[in-house]
Backbone bond lengths (Angstrom), bond angles and torsions (degrees), N, CA, C in turn:
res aa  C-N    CA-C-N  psi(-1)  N-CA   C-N-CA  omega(-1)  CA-C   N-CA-C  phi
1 X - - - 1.440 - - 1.517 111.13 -
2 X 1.069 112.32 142.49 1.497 121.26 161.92 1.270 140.91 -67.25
3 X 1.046 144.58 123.84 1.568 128.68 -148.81 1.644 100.07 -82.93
4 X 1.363 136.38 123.82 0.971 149.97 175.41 1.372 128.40 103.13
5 X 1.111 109.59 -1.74 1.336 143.00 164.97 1.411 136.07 -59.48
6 X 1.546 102.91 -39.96 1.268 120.12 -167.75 1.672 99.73 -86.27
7 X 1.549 96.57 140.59 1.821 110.36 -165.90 1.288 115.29 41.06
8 X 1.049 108.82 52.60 1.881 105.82 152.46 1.328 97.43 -107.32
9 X 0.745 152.50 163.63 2.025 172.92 -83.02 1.136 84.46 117.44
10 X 1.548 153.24 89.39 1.535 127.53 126.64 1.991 91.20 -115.07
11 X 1.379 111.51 151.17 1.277 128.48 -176.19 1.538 80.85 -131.50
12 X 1.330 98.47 134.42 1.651 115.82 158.22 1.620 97.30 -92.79
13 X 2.317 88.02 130.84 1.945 101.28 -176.18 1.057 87.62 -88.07
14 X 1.551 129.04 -179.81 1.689 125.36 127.59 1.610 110.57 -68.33
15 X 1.431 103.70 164.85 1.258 114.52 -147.80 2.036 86.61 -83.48
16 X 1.143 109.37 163.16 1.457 106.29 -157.56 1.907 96.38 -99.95
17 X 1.340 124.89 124.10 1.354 115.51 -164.34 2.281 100.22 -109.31
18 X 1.603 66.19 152.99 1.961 80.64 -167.86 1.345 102.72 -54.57
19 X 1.042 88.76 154.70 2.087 91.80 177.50 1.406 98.79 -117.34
20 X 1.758 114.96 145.60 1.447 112.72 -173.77 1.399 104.64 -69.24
21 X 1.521 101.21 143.95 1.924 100.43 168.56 1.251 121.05 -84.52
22 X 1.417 132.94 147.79 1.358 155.86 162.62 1.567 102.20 -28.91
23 X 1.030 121.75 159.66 1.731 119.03 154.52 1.690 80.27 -107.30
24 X 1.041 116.16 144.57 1.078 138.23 153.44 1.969 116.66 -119.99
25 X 1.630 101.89 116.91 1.327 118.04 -161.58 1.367 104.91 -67.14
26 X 1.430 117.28 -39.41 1.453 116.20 -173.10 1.795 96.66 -75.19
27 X 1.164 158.79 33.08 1.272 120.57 -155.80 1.983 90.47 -120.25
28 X 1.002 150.08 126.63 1.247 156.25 132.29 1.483 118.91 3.03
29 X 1.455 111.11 -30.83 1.282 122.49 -157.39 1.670 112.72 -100.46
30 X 1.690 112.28 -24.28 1.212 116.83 -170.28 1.270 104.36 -116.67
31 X 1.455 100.90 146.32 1.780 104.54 -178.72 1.705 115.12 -72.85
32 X 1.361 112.84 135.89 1.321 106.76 -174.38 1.260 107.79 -63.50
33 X 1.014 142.92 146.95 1.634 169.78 179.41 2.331 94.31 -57.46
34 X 0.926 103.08 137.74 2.030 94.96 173.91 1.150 98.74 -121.05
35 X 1.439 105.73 128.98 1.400 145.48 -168.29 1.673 84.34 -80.37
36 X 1.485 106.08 128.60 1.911 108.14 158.45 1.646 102.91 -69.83
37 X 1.477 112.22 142.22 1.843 109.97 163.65 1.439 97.81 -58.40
38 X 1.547 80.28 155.69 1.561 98.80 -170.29 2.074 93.91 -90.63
39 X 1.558 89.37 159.78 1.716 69.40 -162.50 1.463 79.44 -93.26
40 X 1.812 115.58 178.82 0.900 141.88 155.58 1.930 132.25 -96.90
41 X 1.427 101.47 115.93 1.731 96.35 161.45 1.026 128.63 -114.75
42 X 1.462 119.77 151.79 1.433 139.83 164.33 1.312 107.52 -106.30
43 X 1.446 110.56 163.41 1.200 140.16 -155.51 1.338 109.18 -87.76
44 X 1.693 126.61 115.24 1.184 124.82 -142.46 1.207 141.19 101.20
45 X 1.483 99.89 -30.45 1.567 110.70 174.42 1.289 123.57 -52.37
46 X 1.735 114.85 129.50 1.733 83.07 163.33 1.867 122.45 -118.82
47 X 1.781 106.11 154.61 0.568 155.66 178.71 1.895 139.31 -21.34
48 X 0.926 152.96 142.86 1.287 123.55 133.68 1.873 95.32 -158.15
49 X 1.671 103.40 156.26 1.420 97.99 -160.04 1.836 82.63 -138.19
50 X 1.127 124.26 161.50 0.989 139.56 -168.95 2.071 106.42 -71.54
51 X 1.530 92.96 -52.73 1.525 99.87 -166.99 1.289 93.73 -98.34
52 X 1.547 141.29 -32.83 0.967 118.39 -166.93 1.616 124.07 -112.73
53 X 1.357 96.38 -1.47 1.693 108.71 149.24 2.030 90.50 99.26
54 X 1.602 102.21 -150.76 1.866 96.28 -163.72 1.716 102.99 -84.80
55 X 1.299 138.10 164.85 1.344 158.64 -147.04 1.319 124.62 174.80
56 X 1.048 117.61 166.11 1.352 133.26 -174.65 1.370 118.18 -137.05
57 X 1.224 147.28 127.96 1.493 163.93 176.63 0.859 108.52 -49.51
58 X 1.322 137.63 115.06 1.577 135.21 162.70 1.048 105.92 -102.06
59 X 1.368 146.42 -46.81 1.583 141.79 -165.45 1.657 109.78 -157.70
60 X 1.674 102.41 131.88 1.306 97.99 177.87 1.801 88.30 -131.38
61 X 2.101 88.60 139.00 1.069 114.96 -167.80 1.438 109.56 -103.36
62 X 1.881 122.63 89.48 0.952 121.61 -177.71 2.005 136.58 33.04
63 X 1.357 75.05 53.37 1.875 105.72 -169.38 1.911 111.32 39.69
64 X 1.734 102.65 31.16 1.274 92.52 158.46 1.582 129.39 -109.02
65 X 1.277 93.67 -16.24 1.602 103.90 170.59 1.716 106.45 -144.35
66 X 0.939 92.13 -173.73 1.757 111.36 177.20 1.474 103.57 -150.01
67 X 1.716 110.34 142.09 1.435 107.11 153.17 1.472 96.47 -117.69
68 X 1.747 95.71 134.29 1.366 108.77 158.67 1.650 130.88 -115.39
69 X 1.298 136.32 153.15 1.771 138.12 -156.93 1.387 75.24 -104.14
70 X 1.142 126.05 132.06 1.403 161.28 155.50 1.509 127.20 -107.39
71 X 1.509 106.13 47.07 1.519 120.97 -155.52 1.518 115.73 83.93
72 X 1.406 101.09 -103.49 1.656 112.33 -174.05 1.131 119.03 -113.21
73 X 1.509 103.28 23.41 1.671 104.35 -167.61 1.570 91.95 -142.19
74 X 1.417 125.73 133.45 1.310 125.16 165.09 1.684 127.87 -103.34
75 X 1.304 119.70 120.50 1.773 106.18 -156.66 1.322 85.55 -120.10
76 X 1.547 101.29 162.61 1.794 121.59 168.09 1.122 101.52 -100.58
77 X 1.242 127.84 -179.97 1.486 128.68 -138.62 1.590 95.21 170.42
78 X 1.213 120.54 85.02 1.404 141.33 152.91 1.530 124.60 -38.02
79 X 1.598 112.16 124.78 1.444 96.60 178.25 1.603 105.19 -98.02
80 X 1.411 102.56 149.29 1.555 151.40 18.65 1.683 112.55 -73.70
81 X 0.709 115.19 131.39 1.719 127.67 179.91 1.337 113.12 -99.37
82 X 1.668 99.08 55.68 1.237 113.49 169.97 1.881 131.63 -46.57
83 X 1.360 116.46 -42.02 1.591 122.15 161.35 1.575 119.56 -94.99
84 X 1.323 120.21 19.12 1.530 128.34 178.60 1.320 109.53 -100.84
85 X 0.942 124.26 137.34 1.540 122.28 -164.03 1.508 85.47 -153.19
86 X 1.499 125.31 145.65 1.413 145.95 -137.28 2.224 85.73 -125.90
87 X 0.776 107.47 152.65 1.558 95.57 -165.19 1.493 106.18 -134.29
């Protein structure tokens, strides 16, 4: 045995690392997050969508969807209209 050695138990940990926090929505303490306005369309408007390139508005369904003509193809378009951009 080694002189000084005897009954020590210490193990070197790694050092213990922060863990990211939650937002928690209910909490008093954190600023709520700001929602962009949601945009608005009318009928006619035109268009441009990420995947499906420039368009035109044919019908908007009580600001929950939109269909727009995208050439030869006509799509609905769910709100939030996250890749729709008003042109």
């Amino acid at each position: 045995m080694r002189a000084g050695a005897a009954g020590v138990i210490l193990v070197v940990m790694k050092p213990a690392h922060g863990a990211t926090r939650r937002f928690l929505p209910g909490s008093p303490f954190n600023d709520m997050p700001a929602y962009p306005p949601v945009e608005q369309f009318d009928v006619q408007d035109q268009v441009t969508h990420d995947s499906y390139g420039l368009g035109r508005v044919l019908v908007v369904e009580n600001d929950d969807a939109v269909v727009v003509a995208f050439g030869s193809r006509n799509v609905r378009i769910m709100w939030p209209y996250a890749k729709l951009t008003k042109l």
